[in-house]
C-alpha angles and dihedrals in degrees: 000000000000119000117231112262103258122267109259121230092255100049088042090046085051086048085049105051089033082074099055104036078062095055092053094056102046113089105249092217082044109128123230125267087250141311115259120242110183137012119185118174128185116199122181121173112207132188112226128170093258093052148287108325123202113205110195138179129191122192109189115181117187139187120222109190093191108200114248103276103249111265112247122262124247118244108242129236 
């Protein structure tokens, strides 16, 4: 099997500073996307004729707890 051609420094420096560049703009107090609250995951290797062949599922069940939405504000007099 042919390997992929390597990365070159100025796609791994992009990939770099891309990172970052993410971090600062992700708000540090922000809340996850959701806890996870199962993983189940089925894995069975078959031989075929073509190769070894690797079958693979992945259930991933997740909670979101969204904040109350703030009540509106009443106009004043």
């Amino acid at each position: 099997m042919p390997r992929a051609p390597r990365k070159t420094i100025m796609r791994s420096l992009g990939e770099f500073f891309g990172e970052v560049w993410k971090g600062v703009r992700t708000e540090p107090g922000a809340a996850e996307r959701g806890t996870t609250v199962r993983r189940d995951v089925q894995q069975e290797t078959r031989d075929t004729p073509a190769g070894r062949v690797t079958l693979r599922r992945t259930v991933v069940e997740e909670m979101r707890i969204e904040p109350p939405a703030p009540a509106p504000k009443e106009p004043s007099p």
